[in-house]
VOMI-143750 format. One record per residue (C-alpha): residue in one letter; x, y, z negated. Coordinates in steps of 0.1 Angstrom, whole numbers, padded with zeros to 4 digits, always signed. Last residue first. Example, Ala and Ser with C-alpha at 12.3 -4.5 7.8 and 13.67 -1.06 7.14 Angstrom:
VOMI-143750
S+0137-0011-0071;A+0123-0045-0078;
end
This chain:
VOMI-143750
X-0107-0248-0639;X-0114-0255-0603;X-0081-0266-0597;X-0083-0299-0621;X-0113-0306-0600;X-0096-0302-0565;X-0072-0327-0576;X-0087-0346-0587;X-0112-0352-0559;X-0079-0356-0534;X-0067-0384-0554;X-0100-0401-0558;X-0098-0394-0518;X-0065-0407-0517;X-0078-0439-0537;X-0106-0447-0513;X-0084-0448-0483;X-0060-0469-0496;X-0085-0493-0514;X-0104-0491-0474;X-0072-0502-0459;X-0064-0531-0479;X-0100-0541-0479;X-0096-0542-0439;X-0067-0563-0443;X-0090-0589-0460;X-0070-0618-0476;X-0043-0598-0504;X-0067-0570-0505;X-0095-0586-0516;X-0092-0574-0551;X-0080-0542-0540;X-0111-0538-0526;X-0133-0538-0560;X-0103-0518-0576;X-0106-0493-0551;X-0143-0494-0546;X-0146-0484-0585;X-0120-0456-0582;X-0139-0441-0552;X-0171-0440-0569;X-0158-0428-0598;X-0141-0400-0578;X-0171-0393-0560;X-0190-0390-0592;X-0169-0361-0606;X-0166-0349-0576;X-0202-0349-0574;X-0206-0332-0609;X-0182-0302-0603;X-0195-0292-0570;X-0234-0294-0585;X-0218-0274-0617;X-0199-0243-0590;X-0232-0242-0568;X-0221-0227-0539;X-0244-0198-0524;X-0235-0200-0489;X-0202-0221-0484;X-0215-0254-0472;X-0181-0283-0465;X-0185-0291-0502;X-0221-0303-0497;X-0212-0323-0472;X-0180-0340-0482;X-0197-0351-0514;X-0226-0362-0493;X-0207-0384-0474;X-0187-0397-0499;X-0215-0408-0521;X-0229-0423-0491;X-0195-0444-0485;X-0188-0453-0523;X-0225-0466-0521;X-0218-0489-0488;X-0187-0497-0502;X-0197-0513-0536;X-0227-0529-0521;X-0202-0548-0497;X-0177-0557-0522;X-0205-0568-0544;X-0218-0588-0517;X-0181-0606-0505;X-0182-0640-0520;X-0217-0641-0499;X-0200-0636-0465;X-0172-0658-0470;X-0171-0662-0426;X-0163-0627-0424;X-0186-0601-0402;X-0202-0593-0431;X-0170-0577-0447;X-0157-0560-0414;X-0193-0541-0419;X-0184-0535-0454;X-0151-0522-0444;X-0164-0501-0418;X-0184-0482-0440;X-0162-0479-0468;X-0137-0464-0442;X-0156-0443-0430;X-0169-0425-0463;X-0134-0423-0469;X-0123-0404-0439;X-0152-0383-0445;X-0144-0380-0484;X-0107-0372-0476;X-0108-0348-0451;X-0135-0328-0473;X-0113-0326-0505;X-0083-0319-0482;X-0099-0287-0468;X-0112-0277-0507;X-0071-0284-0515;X-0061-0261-0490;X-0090-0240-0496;X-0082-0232-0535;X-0115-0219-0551;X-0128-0186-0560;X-0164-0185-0565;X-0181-0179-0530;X-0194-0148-0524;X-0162-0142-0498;X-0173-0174-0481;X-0205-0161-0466;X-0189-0152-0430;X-0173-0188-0428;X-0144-0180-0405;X-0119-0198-0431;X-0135-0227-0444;X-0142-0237-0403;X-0106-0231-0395;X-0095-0251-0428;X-0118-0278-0419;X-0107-0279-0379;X-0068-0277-0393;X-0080-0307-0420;X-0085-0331-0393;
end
C-alpha cells in the first residue's frame, strides 16, 4: 500500500512548495490511518453483530470516532498543495489520542473479541506511525 502512496507523494507537481517533510514516514502516516480507519470500522460493526451488544457501546463509539478521525488525518495528509504545517501537527496530534484511546478500549476485549485484538493492533501502529511522523517534523 505504501508503494501507491509513495508513487502518488512523489509525482505531486505542487510538492516542491511543500515544507520539508520525510516521505517515507509521510507514506507510512497515510497507510496507517486508512488501515486504521478500517479497522475501527469493521470492528464496531463485528461489535454489533455480537450477542453483548450493549456491554460493547463504548467500544463501538470509541471506534467509530478513532475511524473518522483517521480518515480525515489520512486525508488531509495525502494533499500536497499549500500544507498547512499547524493543521498537520494538530491532527496527528489528535489521531494519535484517538488511536491510543481505542487501543486501550479494544484491548480490553481483546481476550473475547478477536476482532478487538486486531483493531488495538491496528490502532497502535498507526499511534506509532503518528509519532513518528511528529517527532520528524520538528
Amino acid at each position: 500500500m505504501t508503494h501507491h502512496i509513495s508513487a502518488m507523494l512523489g509525482s505531486h507537481p505542487g510538492a516542491a512548495g511543500t515544507p520539508a517533510v520525510d516521505k517515507e514516514k509521510l507514506a507510512a502516516c497515510i497507510a496507517a490511518c486508512f488501515q486504521c480507519a478500517q479497522a475501527c470500522s469493521s470492528c464496531a460493526d463485528a461489535c454489533l453483530a455480537e450477542d453483548m451488544v450493549k456491554d460493547l457501546a463504548g467500544c463501538i463509539r470509541t471506534d467509530l470516532d478513532c475511524a473518522d478521525v483517521c480518515a480525515a488525518t489520512g486525508s488531509v495528509l495525502s494533499r500536497q498543495t499549500g500544507t498547512n504545517v499547524e493543521i498537520v501537527r494538530s491532527l496527528l496530534e489528535a489521531c494519535r489520542t484517538a488511536c491510543s484511546v481505542c487501543a486501550t478500549e479494544c484491548e480490553q476485549h481483546a481476550g473475547m473479541h478477536e476482532h478487538c485484538r486486531i483493531c488495538a493492533e491496528a490502532c497502535r501502529r498507526c499511534e506509532a506511525a503518528c509519532a513518528e511522523l511528529l517527532g520528524s517534523l520538528g
